[in-house]
N, C-alpha and C positions, 0 to 999 in steps of 0.2 A: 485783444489779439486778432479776434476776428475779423473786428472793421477796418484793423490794419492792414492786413492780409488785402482785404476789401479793398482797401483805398489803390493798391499795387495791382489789381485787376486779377484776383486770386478769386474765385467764386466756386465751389464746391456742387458736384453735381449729383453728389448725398451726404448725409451725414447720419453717425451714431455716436452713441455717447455709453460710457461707463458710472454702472452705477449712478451716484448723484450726477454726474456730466451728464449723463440721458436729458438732464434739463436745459442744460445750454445747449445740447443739440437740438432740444425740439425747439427753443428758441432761434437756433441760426436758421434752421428750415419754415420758419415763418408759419408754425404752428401755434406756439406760443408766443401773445403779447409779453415786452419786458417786464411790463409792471407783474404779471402774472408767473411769470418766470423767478422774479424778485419772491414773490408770494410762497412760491412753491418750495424753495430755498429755506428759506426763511420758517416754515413751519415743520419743516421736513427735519431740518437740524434740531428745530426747538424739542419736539414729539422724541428723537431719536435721542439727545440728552437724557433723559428722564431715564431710562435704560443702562446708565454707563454702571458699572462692574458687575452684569449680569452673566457676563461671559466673553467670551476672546474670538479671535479669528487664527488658521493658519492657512497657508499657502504651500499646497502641496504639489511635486512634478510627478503626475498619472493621468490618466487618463477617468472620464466619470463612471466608466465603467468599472473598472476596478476597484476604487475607492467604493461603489454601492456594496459590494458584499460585505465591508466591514460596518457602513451606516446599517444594513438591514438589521444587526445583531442589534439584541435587547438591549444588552449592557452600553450599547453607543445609541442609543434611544432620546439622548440629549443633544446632538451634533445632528447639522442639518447640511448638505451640498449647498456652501451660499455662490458663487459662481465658477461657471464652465467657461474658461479664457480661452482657453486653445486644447490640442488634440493631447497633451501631456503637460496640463495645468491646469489644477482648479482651487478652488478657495473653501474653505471648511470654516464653519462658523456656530458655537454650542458652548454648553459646561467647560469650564476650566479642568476639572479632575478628568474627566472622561475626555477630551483635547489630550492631554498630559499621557493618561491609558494610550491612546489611538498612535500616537507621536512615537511612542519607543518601540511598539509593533513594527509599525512602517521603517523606523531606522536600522530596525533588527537585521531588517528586509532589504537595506540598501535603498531605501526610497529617499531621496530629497526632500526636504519640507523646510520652515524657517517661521517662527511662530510670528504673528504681525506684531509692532507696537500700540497694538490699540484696546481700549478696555470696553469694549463692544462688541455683540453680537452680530451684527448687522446680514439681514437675508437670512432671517434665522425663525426660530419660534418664539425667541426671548424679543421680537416686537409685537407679536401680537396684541399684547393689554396699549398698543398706540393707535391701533387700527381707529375706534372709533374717531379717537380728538381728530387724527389726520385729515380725513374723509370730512369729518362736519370744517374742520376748519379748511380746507381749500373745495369747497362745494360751489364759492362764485366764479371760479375762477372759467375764462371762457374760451378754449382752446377753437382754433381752426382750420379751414385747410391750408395742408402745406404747399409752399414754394417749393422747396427742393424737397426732394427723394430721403424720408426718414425712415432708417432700421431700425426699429425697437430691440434692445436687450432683453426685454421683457418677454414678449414675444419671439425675439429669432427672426422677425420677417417685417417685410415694408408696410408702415398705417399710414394714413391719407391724414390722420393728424384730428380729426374731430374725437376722436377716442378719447384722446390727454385729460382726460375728466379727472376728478379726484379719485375714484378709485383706482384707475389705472395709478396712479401716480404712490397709492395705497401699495398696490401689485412689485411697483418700482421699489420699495424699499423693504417686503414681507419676500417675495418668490427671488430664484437664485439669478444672478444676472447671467444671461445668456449673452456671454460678448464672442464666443466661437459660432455659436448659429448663424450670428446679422454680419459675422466677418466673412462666414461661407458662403452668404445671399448676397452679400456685394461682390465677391469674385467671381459667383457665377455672373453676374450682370458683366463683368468685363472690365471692373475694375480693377486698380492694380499702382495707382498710387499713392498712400495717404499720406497725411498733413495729420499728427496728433499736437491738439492744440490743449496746453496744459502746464503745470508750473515748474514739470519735470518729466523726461522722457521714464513712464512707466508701462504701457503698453507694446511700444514697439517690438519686444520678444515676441509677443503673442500675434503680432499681425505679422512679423516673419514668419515665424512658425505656418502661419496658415497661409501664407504665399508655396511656403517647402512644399505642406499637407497637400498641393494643386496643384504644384509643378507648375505655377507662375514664375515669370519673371516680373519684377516689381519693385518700389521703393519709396520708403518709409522714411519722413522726413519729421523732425522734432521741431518745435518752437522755441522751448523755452526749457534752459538747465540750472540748477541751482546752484553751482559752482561758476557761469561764464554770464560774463557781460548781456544784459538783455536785448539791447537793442542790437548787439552784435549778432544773436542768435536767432533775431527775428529775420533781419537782412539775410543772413545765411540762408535761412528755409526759402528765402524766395528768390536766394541764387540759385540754388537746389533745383526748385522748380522750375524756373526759366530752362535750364541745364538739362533738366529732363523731356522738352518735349510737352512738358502736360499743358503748359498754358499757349494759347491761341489767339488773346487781347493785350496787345503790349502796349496801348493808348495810353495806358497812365503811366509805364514807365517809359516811352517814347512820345513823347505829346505834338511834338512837330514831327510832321512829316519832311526827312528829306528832300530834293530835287534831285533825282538821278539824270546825271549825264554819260555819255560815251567817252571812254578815254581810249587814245589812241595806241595801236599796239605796241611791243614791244619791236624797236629798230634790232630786230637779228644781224649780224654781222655777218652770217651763212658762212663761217669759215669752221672747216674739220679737225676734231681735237682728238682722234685713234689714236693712242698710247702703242708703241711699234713692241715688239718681244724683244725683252731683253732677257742674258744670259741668267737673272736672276729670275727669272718669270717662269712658271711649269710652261708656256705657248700651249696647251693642250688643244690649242684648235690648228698650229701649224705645223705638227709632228709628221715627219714622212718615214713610215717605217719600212727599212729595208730589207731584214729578217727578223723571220720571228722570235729568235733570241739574242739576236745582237741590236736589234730597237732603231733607232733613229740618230743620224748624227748632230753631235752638239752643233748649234751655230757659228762658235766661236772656237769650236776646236775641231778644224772639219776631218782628223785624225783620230777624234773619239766617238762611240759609240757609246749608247746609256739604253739600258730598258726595266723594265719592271716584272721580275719573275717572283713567280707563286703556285700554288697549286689551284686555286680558284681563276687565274688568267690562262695559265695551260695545264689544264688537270693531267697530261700526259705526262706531266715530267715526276706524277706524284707516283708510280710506277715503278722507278727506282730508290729502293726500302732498303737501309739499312737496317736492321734492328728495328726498332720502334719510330726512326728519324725516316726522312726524306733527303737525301743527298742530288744536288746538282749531278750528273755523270761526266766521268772524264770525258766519253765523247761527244757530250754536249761542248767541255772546254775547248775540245778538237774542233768542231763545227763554229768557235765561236772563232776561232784564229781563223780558220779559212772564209768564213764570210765574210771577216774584216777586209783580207789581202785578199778575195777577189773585187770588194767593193772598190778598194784605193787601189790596184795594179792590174784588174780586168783580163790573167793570163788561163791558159789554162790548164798548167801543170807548176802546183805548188809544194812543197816541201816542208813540211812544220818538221822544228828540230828544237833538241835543249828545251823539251819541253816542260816543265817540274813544275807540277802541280803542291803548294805551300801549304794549303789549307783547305779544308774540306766549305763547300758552299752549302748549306743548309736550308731549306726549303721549308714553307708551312701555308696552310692555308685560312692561316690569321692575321700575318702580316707578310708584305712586300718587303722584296729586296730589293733594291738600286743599285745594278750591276751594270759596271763603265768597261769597257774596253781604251785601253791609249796603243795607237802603235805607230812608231817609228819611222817614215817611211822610208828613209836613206838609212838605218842598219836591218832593217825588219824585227827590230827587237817591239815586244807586247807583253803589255799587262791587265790583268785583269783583276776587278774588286768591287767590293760591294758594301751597304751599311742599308739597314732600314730606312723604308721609305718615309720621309720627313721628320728623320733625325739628324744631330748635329754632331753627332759621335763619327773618330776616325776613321776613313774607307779601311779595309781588310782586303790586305792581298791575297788572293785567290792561287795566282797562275803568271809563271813567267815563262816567257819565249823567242823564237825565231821564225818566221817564214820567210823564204825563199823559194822567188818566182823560177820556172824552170822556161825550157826554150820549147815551143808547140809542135804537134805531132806525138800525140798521145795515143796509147792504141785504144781499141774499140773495150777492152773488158776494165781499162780506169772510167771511159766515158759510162760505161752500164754503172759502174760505182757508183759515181757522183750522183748520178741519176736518182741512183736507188736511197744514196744519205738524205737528197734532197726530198724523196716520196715519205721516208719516213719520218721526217722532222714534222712535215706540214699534214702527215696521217693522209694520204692521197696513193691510189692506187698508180704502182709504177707503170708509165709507158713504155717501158721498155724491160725485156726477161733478165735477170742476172744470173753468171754464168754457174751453171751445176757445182763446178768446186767450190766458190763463194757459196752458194747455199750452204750445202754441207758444212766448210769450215764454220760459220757464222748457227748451224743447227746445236752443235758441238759445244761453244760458246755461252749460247741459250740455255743448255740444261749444268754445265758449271755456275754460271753464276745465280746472283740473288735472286728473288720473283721481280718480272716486271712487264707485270701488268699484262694488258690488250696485243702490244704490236708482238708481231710476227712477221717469220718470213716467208711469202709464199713462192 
């Protein structure tokens, strides 16, 4: 898998290895000749047979720290840490009864574990009576320096590769594997994508894990799964990697180089495709509003008025409390008829009559209302309604009316009126005094009715 990898321009810029893989990696890093590597295998399994029902392994999710205060106890004096995978996974490896003991402890506990299928100790003390054969039999072997950049499990940190002597290789299969240490010494280096090359994705939990343990962002790619086609799995990792950025040599999967030419631009037509407002479109960019509670006249009904009232668009209107509600005011509905009929008849003495207010308009400052004004221009008859904003449910009549335009020459204490409706709608101090009885009538007024709110008359 390696040399295939190889062949696609895939070259690794370190390698480690688990456990027995520790040998194929010091062989991809060109510390160990094959034939030596073949050797190491090959002796390593043989010494490590000799051993089988000596005792078990399990695989447990904690951390090594945790897990050491029950190894220091006497009674688990047969159980050895055989390795530290990640920051909440390690591997236990001892006596079957005392495995068994330790195992109902930890699930008593709510600890994870999962006892392996294997009848070996491995990383334990139950190889110790291998130590010699090991050592005398892999003593020619003649490890070198490395090509690429090797982490030892062994050790947790980078060797130059002359070390791989028999003993170490001793070390390799006696001390616990450290595959969390040489995962945290390759991220500090700045890695951050690996290639686990193997028969089945079983590591990749532990090298996520210690991407999380970093706050790396990173990506873990598998070769080979026991369940999926092989050759399809190997392609895959190396779409993978194309896909990620990690590779920089794509000679072996682009082998000719193309000829880049210039092609000529796109012939634009330069013609304008602005979509105009239409009646079904919010136009919120062509809205000309005329008052601030009668909104803006529809396009297509230049007789209607539409706006949007709430207590978050005009918190003044939140002011008028009924009870626990907020009600529209009648003299808001009075303000909304005369804004209409001076927008479309521009007089300036009007008349609202037959005025009957149907249904109370209700106010909140969680959702909008869409209140329309229609008015009539040849009977002066109006109505007014509303429905939540950007619902599909029936308008609700509000208000139904009359205005009538009168003939001009109005005296001076209607023009102070108007004045003064007009200051208080927009909260703007009046230009002009309103006359002493209207105050008072209007003081009168004030303390009958409900609270409301800020405005005042001054």
């Amino acid at each position: 898998m390696t040399r295939f990898l190889e062949e696609q321009g895939v070259v690794p810029v370190a390698v480690t290895g688990h456990s027995v893989g520790e040998v194929a990696a010091a062989w991809a890093s060109g510390a160990l000749p094959l034939a030596d590597a073949v050797k190491v295998i090959y002796f390593r399994s043989a010494y490590q047979g000799k051993t089988a029902g000596a005792g078990q392994m399990t695989a447990v999710a904690c951390s090594s720290e945790d897990i050491q205060q029950y190894l220091d106890e006497p009674r688990f004096n047969a159980i050895n840490l055989a390795g530290i995978n990640s920051a909440k996974g390690i591997t236990l490896a001892g006596d079957i009864e005392q495995l068994t003991l330790l195992e109902a402890e930890l699930k008593d506990k709510g600890v994870r574990l999962k006892r392996l299928d294997l009848d070996y100790a491995f990383h334990s003390q139950f190889m110790d009576v291998i130590e010699e054969g090991v050592i005398e039999a892999l003593d020619s072997i003649q490890p070198g320096q490395t090509r690429v950049p090797f982490y030892s499990t062994v050790t947790g940190a980078e060797l130059e590769g002359s070390e791989l002597k028999a003993d170490y290789w001793w070390h390799n299969i006696r001390q616990p594997v450290l595959f969390k240490p040489s995962i945290d010494a390759l991220l500090e280096q700045g890695n951050s994508v690996f290639v686990e090359i193997g028969a089945h994705p079983v590591l990749s939990g532990y090298i996520n894990e210690g991407l999380r343990t970093h706050q790396r962002k990173g990506l873990v790619i598998s070769t080979l799964s026991r369940d999926d086609d092989r050759l399809y799995t190997l392609q895959s990792a190396y779409a993978k990697l194309l896909l990620s950025g990690a590779l920089t040599n794509f000679s072996q999967t682009f082998p000719v180089t193309g000829r880049c030419v210039d092609l000529p631009s796109y012939p634009w037509q330069r013609e304008r495709f602005w979509h105009p407002v239409t009646s079904e479109s919010m136009g919120l960019l062509y809205r000309h509003y005329e008052h601030p509670l009668l909104g803006y006249r529809l396009k297509h009904h230049p007789m209607s008025w539409e706006s949007e009232l709430d207590t978050q668009r005009q918190p003044w209107l939140a002011d008028h409390k009924v009870g626990d509600g907020v009600l529209f005011p009648g003299a808001g509905f009075v303000e909304l008829a005369l804004a209409a009929a001076l927008s479309a008849q521009a007089r300036d003495v009007l008349d609202v009559e037959e005025l009957e207010i149907l249904s109370p308009l209700l106010l909140s400052d969680q959702h909008s209302k869409m209140v329309r004004l229609h008015l009539l221009s040849d009977s002066g008859q109006l109505r007014v309604e509303s429905r939540e904003r950007g619902s599909d449910e029936e308008w609700n009549t509000h208000l139904r009316g009359r205005v009538i335009a009168q003939s001009r020459g109005l005296s001076l204490a209607i023009e102070r009126l108007h004045c003064l409706r007009v200051c208080l709608i927009l909260r703007e101090k009046p230009t002009c005094k309103p006359p002493a009885q209207l105050v008072s009538i209007t003081a009168q007024l004030f303390k009958r009715c409900n609270p409301v709110g800020s405005i005042r008359i001054r």
